[in-house]
N, C-alpha and C positions, 0 to 999 in steps of 0.2 A: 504494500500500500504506500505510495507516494509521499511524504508529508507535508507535500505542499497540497493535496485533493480536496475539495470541496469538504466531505466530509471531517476534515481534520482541521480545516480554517473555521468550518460550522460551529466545531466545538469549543472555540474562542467565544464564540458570540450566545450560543446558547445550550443548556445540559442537554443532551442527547440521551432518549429513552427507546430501546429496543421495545419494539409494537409486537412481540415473538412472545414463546415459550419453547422455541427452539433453543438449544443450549448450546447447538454446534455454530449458529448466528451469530451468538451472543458471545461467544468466546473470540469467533472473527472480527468483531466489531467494538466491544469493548465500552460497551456504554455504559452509563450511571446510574442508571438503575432500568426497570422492564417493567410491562405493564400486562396484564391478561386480562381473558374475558374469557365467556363459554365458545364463540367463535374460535378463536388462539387455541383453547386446550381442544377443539376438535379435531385439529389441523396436528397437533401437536399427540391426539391418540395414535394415529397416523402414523408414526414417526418410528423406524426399528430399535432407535438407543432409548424409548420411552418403556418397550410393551413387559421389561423386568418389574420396570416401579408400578406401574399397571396390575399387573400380576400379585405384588407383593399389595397394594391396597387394598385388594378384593379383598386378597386374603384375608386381611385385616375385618374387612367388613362383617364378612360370616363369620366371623369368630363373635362377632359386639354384639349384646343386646340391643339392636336396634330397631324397633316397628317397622313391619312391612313398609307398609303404606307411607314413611318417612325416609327407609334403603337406600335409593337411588340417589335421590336428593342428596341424602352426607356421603357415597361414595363420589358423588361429582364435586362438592368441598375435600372430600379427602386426596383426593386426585389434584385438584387445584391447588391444594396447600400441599403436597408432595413436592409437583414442579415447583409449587414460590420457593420450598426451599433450598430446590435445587439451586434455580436461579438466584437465590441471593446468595450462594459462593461465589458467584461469579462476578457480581455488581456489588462495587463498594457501597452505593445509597439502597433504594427502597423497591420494594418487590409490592405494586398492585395485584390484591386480589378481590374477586369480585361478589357482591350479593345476590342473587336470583333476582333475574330479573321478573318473577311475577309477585316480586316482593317490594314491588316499586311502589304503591300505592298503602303499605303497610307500615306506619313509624315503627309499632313495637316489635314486628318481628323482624323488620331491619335491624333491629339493633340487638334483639335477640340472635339473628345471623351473626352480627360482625363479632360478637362476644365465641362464639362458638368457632368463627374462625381465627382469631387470636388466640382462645386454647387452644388448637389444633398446630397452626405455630407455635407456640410457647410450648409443647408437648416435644417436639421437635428441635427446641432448643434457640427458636428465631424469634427476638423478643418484637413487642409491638412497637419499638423504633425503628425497625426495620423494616415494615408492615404496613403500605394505604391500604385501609376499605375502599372499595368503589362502589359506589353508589349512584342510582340515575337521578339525573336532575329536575324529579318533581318536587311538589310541597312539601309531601311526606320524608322523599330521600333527604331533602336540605334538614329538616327538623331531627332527624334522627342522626344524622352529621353532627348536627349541634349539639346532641346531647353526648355522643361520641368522643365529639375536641376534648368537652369539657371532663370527658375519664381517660384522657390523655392517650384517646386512639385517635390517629390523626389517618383522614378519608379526602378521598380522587372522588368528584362528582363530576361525571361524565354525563352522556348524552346532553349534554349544552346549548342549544342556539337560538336563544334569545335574549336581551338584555336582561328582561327579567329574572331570566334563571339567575344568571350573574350577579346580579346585584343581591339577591336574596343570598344565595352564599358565602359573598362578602358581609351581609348584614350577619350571618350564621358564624361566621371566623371561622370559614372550612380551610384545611391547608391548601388544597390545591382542583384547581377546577379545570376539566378538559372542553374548552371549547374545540367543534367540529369544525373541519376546514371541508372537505372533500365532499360529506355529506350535504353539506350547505350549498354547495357549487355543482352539485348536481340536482338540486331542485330547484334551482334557477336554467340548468342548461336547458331542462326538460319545460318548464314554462316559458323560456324565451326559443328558444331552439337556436341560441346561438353558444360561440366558445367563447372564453374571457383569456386576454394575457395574466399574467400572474398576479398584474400591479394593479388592474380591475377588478381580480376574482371576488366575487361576493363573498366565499369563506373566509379568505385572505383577510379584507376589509372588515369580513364582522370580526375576526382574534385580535390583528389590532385595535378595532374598538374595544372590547375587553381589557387588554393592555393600558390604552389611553385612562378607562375609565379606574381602573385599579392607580393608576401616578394622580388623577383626579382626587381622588377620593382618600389616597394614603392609606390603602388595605394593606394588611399585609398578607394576603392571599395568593399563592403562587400560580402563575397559567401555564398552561401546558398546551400548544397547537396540537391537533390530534386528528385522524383521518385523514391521510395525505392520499393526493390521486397520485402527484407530480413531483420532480423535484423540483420542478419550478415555484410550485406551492411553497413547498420546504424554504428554500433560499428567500423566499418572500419575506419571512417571519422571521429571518435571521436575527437575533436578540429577543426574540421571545424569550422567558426565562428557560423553557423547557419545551420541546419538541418531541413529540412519540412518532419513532418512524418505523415502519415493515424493513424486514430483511431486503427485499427487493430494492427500496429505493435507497438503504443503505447503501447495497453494493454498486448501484448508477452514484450516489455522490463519492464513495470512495476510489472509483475509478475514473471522476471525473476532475480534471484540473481545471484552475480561472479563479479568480478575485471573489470573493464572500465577503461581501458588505454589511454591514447591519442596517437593518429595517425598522426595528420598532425600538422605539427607546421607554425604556420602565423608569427614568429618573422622574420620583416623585414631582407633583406640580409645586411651584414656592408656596402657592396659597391653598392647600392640601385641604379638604373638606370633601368628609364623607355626605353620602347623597341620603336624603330620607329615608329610612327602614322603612323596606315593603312589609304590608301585613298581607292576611293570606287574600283578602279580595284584591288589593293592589295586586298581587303576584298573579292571579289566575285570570286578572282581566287585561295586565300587560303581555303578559305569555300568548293568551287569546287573541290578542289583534295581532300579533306575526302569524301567520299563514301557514310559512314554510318552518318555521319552528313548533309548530303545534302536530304540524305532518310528519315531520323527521323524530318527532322525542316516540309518540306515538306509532311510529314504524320501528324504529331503534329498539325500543321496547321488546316489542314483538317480536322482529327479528334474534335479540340475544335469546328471547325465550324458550323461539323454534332451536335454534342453535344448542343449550342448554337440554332440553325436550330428546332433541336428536341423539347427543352424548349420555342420557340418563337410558334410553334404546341401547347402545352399544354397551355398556354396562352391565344392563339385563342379558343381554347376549351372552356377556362372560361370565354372569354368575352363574347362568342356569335357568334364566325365567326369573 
């Protein structure tokens, strides 16, 4: 790898997060910390250096008093907090890992989750420093975020793309929030039917809004660009604090040379004033007039779920039914 390549000037500008749960990526690339989802570890059952730790989970499974009817469900947390631990040998910062996504609309058993998967970690020996909950960015996820920080688990609120979501997180003092770049930029191709340069892209533009309004406001809420289609995306957002990219687009910036500029600047604004605390009608009726963010939180949803749904199938598969 070059060390003058894109990817390695990127990492000047902003912490670079492996979008994987591939381990042989993540060793090639060497980033600061990895993020997963139910998509990732399907991609990642897949994988021939996974299907020992696989095996050895089940295992685990059928041995625990665990209700039927609840099975599946903790082998795909035990499976996912397996890999996080893998992965965080490998990355000095923080291993996201994720809550059920039909737990999106749930405060208490969102937080019943994340508690169950910080024992699972801490079982393992990876303390909750090392450890985001991910959580979607409704009403419910932000709220259970909050109660979260405050027992010093600190949580990634994904599916993003709206101001509102934003701001309510920052009013929650979540650590860190994945606003959508690609997701975004494709519910605009699809209602304009045209393509954007990078420095137009609608997704581009809404994470530095996000950005701007965090130095606005003097949060101290970290962002993380997320969903890359492109690298052009990617390089767009150069100084975002944090960037989650796919192995794929890894390997296009590490094999690409040329100048890496920074794009968005996080220097606090001089006259720093946080913006009114959304309450929950504020939140649901600003969320509501975005269109394309009402569409995408609600497909995102759905989609981790099928994704989740899909892996809790293959599962069944190896246990037996």
């Amino acid at each position: 790898m070059s060390s003058t390549s894109q990817l390695d000037q990127l990492k000047h500008h902003s912490l670079v997060v492996a979008d994987t749960g591939d381990l042989e990526a993540i060793r090639r690339y060497q980033p600061q910390d990895a993020t997963t989802n139910p998509s990732l570890l399907l991609k990642a059952f897949a994988l021939p250096g996974y299907q020992d730790l696989i095996d050895a989970e089940l295992a685990a499974v059928e041995s625990e008093a665990v209700a039927r009817e609840t099975r599946l469900a903790h082998a795909v947390d035990r499976l996912a907090v397996a890999i996080g631990s893998e992965v965080s040998q490998l990355v000095p910062g923080r291993v996201s890992t994720e809550v059920a996504a039909r737990l999106s609309f749930d405060e208490e058993a969102s937080v019943r989750k994340a508690h169950e998967l910080i024992e699972l970690y801490e079982r393992r020996g990876v303390g909750r420093d090392r450890v985001l909950i991910k959580l979607a960015s409704t009403w419910e996820g932000i709220r259970a975020a909050e109660r979260l920080e405050r027992e010093g688990i600190q949580c990634n609120l994904t599916l993003l793309f709206s101001e509102a979501q934003a701001q309510a997180c920052f009013d929650a003092g979540v650590f860190l929030v994945s606003p959508f770049v690609g997701r975004v930029t494709d519910w605009y191709k699809k209602e304009t039917g045209r393509d954007y340069t990078p420095e137009e892209d609608p997704g581009v533009q809404f994470v530095r809004g996000v950005c701007e309004r965090v130095g606005r406001g003097g949060y101290d809420t970290v962002v993380m660009g997320a969903s890359f289609r492109t690298t052009g995306q990617v390089l767009a957002l150069a100084g975002c604090p944090r960037l989650t990219i796919s192995p794929a687009l890894l390997e296009e910036l590490a094999a690409s040379d040329g100048e890496v500029a920074p794009k968005v600047s996080m220097q606090p604004a001089a006259n720093a004033a946080p913006s009114p605390k959304l309450d929950e009608a504020g939140f649901r009726w600003g969320h509501n007039q975005d269109a394309m963010a009402n569409d995408k939180l609600a497909e995102g949803i759905r989609r981790f779920d099928e994704d989740q749904r899909t892996l809790e199938e293959k599962l069944a598969q190896r246990l037996g039914g």
